[in-house]
Gaussian input, Z-matrix of N, CA and C with variables (Angstrom, degrees):
# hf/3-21g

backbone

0 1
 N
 C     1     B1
 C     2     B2     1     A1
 N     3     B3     2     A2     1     D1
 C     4     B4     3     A3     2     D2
 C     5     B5     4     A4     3     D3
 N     6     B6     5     A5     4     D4
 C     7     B7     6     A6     5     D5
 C     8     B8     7     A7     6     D6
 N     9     B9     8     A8     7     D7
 C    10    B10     9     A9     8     D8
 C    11    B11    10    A10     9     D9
 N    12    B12    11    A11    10    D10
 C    13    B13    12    A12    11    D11
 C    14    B14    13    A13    12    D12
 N    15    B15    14    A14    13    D13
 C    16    B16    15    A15    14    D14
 C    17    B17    16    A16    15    D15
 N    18    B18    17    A17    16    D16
 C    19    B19    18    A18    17    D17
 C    20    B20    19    A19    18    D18
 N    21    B21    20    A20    19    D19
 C    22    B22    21    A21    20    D20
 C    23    B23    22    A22    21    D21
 N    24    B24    23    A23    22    D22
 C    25    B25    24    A24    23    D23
 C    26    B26    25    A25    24    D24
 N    27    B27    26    A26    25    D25
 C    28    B28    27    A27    26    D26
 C    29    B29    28    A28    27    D27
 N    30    B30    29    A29    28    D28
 C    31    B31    30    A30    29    D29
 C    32    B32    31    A31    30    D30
 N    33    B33    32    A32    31    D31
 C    34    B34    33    A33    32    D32
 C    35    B35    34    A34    33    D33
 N    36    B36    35    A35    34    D34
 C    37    B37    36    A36    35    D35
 C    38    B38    37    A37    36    D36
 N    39    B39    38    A38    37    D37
 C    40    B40    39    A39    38    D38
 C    41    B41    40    A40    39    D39
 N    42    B42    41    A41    40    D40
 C    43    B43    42    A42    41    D41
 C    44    B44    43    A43    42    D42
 N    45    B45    44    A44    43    D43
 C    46    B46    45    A45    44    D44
 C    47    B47    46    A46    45    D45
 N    48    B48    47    A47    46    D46
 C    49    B49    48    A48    47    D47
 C    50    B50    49    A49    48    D48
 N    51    B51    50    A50    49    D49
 C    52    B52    51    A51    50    D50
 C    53    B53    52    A52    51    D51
 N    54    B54    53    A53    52    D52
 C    55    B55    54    A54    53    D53
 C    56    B56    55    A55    54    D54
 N    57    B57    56    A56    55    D55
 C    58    B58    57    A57    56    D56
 C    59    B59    58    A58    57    D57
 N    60    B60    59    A59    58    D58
 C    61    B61    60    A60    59    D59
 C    62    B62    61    A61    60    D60
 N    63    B63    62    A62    61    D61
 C    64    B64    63    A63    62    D62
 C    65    B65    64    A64    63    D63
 N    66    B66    65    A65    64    D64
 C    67    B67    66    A66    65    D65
 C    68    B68    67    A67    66    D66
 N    69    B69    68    A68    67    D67
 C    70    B70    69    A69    68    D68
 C    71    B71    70    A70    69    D69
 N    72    B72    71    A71    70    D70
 C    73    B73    72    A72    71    D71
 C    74    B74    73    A73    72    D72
 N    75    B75    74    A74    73    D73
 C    76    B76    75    A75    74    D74
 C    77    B77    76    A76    75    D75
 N    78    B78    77    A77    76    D76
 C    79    B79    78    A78    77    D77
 C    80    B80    79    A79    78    D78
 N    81    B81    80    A80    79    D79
 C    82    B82    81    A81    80    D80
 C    83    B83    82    A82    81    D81
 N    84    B84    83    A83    82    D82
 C    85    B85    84    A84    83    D83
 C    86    B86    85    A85    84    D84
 N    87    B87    86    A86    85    D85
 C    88    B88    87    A87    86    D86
 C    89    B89    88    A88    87    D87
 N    90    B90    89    A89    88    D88
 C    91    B91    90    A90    89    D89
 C    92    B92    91    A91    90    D90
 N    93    B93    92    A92    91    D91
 C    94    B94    93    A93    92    D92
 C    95    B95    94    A94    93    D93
 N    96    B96    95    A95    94    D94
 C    97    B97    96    A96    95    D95
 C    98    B98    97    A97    96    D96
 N    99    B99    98    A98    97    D97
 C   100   B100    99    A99    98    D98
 C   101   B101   100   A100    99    D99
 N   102   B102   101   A101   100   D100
 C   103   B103   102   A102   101   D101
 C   104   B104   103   A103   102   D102
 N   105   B105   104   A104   103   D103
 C   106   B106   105   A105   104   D104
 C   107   B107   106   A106   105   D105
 N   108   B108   107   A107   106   D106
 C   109   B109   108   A108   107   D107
 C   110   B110   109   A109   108   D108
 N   111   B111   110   A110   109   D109
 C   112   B112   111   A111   110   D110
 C   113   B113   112   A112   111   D111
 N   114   B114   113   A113   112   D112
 C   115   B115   114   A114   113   D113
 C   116   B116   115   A115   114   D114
 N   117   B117   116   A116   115   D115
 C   118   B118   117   A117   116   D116
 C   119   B119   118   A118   117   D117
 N   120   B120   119   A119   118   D118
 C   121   B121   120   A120   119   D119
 C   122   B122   121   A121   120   D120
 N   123   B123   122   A122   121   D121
 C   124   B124   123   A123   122   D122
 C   125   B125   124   A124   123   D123
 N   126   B126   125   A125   124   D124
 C   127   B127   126   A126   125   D125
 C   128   B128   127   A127   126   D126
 N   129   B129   128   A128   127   D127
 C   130   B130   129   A129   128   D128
 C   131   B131   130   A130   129   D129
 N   132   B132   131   A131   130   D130
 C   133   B133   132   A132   131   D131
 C   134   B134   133   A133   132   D132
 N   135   B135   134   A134   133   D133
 C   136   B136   135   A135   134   D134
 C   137   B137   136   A136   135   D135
 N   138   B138   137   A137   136   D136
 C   139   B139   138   A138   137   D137
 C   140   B140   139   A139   138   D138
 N   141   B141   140   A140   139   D139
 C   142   B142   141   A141   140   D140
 C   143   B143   142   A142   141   D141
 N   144   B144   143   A143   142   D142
 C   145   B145   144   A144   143   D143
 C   146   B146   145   A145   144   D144
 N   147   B147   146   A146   145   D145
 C   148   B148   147   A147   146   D146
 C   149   B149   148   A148   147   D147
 N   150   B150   149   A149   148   D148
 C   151   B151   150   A150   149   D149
 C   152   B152   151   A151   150   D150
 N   153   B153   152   A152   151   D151
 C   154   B154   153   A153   152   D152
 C   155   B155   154   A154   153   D153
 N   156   B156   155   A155   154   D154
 C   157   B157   156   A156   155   D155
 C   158   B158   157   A157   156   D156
 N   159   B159   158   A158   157   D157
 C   160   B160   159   A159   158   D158
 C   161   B161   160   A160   159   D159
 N   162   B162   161   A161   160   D160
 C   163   B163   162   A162   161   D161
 C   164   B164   163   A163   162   D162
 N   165   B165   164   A164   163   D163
 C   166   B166   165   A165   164   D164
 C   167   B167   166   A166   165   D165
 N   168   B168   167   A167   166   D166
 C   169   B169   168   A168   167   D167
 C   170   B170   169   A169   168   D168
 N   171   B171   170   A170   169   D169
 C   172   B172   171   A171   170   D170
 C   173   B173   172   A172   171   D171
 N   174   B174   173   A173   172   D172
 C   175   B175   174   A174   173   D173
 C   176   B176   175   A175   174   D174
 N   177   B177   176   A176   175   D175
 C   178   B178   177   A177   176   D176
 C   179   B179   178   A178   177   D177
 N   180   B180   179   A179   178   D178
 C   181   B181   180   A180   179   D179
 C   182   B182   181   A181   180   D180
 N   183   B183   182   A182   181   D181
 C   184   B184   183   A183   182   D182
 C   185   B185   184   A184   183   D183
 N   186   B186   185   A185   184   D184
 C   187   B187   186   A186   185   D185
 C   188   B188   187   A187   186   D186
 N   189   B189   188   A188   187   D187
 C   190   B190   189   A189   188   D188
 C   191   B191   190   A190   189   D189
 N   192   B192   191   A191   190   D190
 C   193   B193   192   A192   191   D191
 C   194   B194   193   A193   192   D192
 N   195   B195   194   A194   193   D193
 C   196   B196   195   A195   194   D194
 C   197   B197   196   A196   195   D195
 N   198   B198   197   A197   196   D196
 C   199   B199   198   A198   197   D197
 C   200   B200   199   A199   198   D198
 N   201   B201   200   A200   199   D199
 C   202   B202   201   A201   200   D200
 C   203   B203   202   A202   201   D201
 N   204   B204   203   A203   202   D202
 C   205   B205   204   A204   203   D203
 C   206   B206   205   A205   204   D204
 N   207   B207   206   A206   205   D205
 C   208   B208   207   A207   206   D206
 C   209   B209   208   A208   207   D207
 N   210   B210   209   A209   208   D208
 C   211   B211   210   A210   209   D209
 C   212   B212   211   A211   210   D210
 N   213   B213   212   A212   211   D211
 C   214   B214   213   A213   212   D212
 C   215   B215   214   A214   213   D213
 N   216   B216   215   A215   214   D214
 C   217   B217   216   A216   215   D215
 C   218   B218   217   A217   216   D216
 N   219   B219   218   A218   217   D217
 C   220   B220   219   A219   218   D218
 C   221   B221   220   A220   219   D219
 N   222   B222   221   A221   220   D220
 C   223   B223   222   A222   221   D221
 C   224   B224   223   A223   222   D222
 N   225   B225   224   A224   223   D223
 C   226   B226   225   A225   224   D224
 C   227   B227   226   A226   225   D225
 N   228   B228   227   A227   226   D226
 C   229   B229   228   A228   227   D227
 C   230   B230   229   A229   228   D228
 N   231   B231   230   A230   229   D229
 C   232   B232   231   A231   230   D230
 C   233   B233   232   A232   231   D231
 N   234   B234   233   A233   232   D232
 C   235   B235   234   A234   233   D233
 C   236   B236   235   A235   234   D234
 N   237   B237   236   A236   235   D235
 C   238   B238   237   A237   236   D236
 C   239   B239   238   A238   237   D237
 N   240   B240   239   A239   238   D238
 C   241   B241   240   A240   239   D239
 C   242   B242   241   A241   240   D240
 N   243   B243   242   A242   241   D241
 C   244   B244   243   A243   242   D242
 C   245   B245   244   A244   243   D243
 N   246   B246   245   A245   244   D244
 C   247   B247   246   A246   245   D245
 C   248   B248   247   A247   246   D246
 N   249   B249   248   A248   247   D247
 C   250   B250   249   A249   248   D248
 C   251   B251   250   A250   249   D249
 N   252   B252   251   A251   250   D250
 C   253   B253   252   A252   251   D251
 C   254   B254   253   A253   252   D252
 N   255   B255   254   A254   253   D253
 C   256   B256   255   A255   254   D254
 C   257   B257   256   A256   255   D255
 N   258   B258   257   A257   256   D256
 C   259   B259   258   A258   257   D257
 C   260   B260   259   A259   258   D258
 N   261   B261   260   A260   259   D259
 C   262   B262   261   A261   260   D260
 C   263   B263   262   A262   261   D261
 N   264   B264   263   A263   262   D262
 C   265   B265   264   A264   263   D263
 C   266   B266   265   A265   264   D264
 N   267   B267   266   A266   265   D265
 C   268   B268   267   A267   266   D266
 C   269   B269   268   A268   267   D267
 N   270   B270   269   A269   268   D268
 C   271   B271   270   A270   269   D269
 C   272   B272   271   A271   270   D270
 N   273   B273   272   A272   271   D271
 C   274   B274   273   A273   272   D272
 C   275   B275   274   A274   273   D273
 N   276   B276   275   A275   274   D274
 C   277   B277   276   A276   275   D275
 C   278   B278   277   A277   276   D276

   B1=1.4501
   B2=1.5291
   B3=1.3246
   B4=1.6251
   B5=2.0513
   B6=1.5602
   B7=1.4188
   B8=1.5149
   B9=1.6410
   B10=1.5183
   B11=1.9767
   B12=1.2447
   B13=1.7317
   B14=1.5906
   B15=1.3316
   B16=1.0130
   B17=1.7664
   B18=1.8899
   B19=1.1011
   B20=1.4294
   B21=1.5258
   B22=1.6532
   B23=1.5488
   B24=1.2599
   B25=1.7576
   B26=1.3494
   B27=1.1045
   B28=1.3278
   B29=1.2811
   B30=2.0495
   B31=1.1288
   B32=2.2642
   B33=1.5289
   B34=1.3916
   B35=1.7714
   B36=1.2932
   B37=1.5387
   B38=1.1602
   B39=1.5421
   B40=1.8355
   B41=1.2178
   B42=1.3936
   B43=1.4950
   B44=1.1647
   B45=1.8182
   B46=1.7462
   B47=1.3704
   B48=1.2850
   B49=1.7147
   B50=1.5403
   B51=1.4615
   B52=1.4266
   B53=1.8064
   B54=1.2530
   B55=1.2983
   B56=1.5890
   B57=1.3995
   B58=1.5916
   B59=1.7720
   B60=1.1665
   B61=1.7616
   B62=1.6282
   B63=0.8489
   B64=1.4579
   B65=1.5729
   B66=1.6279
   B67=1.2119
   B68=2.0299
   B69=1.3434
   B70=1.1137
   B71=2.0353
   B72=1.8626
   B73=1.5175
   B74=1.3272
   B75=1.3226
   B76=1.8034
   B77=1.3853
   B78=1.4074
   B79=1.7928
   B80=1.6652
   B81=1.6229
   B82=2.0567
   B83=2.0910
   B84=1.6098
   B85=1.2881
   B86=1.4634
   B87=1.6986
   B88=1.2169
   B89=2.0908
   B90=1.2118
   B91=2.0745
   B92=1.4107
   B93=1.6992
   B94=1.9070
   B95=1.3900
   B96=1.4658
   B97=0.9494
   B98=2.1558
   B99=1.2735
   B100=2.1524
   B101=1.4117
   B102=1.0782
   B103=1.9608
   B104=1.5759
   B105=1.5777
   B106=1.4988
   B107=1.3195
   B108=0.8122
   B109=1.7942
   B110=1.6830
   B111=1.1917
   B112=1.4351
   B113=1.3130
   B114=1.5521
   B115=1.4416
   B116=1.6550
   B117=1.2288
   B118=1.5204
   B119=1.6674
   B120=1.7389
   B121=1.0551
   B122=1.2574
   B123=1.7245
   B124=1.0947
   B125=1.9679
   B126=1.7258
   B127=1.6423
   B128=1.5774
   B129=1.0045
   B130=1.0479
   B131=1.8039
   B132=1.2909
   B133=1.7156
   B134=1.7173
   B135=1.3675
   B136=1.3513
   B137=1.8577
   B138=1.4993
   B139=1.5140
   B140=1.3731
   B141=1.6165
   B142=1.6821
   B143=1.8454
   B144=1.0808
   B145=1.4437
   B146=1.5562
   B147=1.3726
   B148=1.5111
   B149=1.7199
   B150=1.4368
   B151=2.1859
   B152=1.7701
   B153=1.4307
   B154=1.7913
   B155=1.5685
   B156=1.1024
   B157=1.5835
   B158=1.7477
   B159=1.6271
   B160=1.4882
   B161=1.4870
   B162=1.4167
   B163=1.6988
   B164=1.3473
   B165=1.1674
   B166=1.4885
   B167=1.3847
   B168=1.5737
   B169=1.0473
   B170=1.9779
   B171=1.0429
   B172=1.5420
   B173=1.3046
   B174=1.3899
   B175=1.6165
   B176=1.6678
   B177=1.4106
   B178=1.1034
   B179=1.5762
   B180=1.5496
   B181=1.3472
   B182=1.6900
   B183=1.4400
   B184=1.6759
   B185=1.9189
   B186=1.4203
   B187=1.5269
   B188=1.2582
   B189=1.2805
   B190=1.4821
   B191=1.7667
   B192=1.2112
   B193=2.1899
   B194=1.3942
   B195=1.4149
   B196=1.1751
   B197=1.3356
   B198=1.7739
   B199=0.9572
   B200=1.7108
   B201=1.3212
   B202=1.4972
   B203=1.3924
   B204=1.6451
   B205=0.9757
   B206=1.1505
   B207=1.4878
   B208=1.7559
   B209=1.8034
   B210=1.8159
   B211=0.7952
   B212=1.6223
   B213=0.9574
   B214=1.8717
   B215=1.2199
   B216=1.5425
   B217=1.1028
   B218=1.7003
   B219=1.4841
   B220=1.7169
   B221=1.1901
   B222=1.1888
   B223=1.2216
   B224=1.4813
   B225=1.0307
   B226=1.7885
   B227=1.2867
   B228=1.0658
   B229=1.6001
   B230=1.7243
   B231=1.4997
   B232=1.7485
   B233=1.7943
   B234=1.4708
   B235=1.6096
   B236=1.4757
   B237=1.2354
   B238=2.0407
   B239=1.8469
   B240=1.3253
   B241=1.1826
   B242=1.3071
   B243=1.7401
   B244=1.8480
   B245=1.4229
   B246=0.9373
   B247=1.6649
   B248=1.7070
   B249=1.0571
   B250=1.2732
   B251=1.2252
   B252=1.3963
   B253=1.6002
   B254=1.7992
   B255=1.3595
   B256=1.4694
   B257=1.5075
   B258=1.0666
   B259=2.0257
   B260=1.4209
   B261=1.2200
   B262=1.6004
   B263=1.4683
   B264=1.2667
   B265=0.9579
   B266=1.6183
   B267=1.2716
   B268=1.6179
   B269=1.2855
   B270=1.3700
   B271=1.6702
   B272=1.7054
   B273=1.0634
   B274=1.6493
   B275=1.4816
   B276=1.3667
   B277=1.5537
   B278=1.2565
   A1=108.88
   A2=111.75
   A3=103.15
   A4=85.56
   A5=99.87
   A6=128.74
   A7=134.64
   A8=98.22
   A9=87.13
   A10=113.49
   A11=90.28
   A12=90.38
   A13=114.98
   A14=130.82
   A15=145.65
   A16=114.44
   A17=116.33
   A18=99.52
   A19=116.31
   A20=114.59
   A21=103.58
   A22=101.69
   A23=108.61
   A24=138.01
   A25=107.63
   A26=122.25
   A27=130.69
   A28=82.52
   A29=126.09
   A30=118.18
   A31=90.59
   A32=102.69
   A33=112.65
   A34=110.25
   A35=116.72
   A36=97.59
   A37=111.00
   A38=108.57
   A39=106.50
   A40=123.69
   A41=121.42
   A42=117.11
   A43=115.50
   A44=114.59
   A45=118.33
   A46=94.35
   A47=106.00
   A48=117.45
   A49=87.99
   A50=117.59
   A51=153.23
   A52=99.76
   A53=110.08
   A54=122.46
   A55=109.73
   A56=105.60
   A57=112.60
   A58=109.48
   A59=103.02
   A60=116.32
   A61=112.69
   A62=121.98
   A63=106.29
   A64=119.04
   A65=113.37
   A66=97.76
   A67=107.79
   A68=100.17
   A69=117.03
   A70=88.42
   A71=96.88
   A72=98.55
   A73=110.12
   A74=112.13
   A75=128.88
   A76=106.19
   A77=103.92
   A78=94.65
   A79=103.84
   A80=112.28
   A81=92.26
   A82=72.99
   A83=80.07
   A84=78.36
   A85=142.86
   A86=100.71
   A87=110.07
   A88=111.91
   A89=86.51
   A90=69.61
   A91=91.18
   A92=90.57
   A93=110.97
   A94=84.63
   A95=171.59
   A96=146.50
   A97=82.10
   A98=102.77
   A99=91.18
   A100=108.76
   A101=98.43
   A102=100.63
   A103=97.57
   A104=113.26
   A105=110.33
   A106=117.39
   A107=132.75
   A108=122.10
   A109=105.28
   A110=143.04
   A111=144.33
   A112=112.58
   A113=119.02
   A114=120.93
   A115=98.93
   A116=138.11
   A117=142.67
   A118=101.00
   A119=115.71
   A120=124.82
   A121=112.05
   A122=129.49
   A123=138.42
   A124=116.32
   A125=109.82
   A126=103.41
   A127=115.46
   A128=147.59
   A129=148.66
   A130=104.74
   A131=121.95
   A132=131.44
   A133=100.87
   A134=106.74
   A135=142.56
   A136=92.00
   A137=91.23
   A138=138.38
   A139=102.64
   A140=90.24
   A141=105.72
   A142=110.47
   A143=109.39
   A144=121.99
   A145=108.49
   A146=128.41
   A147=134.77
   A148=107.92
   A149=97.39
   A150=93.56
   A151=76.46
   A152=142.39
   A153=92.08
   A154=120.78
   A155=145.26
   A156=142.26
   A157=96.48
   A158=117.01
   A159=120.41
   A160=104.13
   A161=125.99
   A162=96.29
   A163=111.26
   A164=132.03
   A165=116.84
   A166=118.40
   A167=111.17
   A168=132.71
   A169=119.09
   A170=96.17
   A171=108.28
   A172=89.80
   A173=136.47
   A174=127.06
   A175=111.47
   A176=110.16
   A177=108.77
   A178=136.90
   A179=114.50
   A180=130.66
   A181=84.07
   A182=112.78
   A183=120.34
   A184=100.27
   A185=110.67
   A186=81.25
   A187=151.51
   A188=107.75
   A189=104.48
   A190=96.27
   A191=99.22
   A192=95.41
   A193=109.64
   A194=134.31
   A195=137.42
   A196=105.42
   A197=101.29
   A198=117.21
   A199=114.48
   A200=148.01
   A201=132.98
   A202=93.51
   A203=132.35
   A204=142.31
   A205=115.58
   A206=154.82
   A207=159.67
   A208=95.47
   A209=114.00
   A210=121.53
   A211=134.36
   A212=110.68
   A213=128.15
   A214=124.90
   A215=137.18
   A216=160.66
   A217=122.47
   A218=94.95
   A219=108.96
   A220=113.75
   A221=131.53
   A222=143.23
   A223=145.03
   A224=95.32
   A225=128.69
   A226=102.89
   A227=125.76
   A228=122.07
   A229=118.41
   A230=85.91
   A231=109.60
   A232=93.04
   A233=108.36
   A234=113.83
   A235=111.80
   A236=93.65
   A237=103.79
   A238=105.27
   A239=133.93
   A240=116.96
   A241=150.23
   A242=86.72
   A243=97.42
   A244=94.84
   A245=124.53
   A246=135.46
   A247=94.07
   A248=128.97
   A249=135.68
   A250=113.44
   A251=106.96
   A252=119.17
   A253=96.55
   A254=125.40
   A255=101.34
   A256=83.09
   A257=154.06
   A258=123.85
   A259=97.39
   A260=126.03
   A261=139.08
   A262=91.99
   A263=151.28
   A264=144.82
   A265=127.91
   A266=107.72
   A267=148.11
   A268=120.27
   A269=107.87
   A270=141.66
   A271=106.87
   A272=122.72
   A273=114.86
   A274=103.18
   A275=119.95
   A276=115.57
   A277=120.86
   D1=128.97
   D2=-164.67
   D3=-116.19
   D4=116.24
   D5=161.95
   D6=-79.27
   D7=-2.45
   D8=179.01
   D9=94.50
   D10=-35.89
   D11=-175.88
   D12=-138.57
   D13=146.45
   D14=-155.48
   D15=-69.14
   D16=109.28
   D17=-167.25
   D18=-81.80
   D19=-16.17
   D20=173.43
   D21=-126.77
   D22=159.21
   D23=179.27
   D24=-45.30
   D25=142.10
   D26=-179.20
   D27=-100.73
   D28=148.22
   D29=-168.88
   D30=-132.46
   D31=1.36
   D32=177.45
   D33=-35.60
   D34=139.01
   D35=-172.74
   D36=102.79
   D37=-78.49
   D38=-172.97
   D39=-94.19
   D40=-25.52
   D41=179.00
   D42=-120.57
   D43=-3.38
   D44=164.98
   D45=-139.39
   D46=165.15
   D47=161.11
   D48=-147.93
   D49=-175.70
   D50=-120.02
   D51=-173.72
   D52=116.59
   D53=-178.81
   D54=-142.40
   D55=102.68
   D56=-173.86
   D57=-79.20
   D58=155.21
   D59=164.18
   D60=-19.00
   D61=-43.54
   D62=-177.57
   D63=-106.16
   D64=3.73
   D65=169.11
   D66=127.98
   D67=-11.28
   D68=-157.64
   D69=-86.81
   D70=132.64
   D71=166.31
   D72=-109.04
   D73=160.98
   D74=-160.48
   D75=-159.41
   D76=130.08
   D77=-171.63
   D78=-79.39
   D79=1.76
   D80=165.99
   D81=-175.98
   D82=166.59
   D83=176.67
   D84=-93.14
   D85=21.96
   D86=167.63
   D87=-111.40
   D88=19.28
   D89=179.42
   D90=-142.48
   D91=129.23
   D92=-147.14
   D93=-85.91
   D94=41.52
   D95=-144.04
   D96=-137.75
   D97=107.05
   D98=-179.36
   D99=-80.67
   D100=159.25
   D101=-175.63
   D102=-111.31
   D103=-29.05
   D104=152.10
   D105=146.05
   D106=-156.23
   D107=-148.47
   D108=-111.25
   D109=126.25
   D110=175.47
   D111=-81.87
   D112=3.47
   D113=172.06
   D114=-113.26
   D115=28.18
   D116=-170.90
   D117=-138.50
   D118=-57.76
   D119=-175.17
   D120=-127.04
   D121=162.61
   D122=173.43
   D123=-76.61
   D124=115.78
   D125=-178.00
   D126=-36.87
   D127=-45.09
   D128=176.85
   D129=-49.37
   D130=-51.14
   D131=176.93
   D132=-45.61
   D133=-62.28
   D134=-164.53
   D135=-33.47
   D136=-83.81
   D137=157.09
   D138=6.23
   D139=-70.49
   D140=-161.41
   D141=-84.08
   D142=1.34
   D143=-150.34
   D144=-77.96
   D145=133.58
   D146=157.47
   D147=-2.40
   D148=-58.54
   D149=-152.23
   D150=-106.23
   D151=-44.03
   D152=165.52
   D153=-61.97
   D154=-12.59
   D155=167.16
   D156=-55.10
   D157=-70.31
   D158=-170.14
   D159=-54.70
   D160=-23.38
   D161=177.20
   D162=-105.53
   D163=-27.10
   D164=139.82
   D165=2.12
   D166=-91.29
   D167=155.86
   D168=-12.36
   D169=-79.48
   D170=175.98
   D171=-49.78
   D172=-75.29
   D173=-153.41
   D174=-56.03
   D175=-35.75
   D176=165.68
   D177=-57.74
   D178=-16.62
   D179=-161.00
   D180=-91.54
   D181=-37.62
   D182=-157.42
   D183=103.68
   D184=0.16
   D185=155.52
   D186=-85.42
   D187=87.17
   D188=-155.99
   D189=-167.96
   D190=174.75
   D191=-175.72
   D192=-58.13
   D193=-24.31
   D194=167.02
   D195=51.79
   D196=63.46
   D197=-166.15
   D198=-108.68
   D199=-158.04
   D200=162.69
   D201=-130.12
   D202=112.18
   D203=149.75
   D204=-67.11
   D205=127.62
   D206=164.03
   D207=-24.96
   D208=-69.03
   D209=-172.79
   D210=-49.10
   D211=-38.46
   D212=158.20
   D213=-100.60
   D214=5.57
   D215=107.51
   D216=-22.28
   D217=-50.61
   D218=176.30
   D219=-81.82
   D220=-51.97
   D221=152.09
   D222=-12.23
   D223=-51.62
   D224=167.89
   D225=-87.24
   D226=-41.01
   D227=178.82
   D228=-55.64
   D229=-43.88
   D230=-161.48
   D231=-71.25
   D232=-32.16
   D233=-179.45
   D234=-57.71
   D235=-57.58
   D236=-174.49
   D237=-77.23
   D238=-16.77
   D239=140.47
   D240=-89.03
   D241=25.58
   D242=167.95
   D243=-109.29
   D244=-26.20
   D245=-173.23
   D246=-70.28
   D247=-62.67
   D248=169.99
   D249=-29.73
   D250=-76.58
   D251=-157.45
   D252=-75.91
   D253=-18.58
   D254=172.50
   D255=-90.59
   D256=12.39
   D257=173.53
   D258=-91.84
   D259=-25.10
   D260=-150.88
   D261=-104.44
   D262=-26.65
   D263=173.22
   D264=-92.58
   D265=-19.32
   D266=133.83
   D267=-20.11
   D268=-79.80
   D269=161.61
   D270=-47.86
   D271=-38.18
   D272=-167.31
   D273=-101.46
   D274=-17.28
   D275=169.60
   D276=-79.07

């Protein structure tokens, strides 16, 4: 049933990022906004940094392409069928 609005979390940012050929970090590889270079600073700096916190943020609001990557797409899926299969296994004991 398509509602208009997004039924699971985009997790781009916090549980993957996107690191192009030269060094450049991106919380996925469709939202151009860099959090910053892994040949300048250490991922963890990056990570922890002011403008990756603000797009977090933004991705969380839905500002962002609010798009379906495979990779965070799968992810979220694999979450709500562990959530499942322990409620469902719960239920039958």
């Amino acid at each position: 049933m398509q509602t208009g609005r997004r039924e699971l979390k985009c997790t781009a940012g916090s549980n993957s990022i996107y690191i192009d050929a030269y060094g450049d970090v991106y919380p996925c590889l469709f939202y151009p906004l860099k959090l910053g270079n892994i040949k300048q600073d250490t991922l963890e700096n990056i990570y922890k940094s002011p403008q990756a916190h603000l797009v977090r943020e933004k991705i969380g609001k839905l500002e962002c392409p609010q798009c379906w990557v495979e990779c965070e797409v799968y992810r979220e899926i694999n979450k709500i069928e562990a959530v499942l299969g322990s409620f469902t296994s719960q239920r039958s004991s």
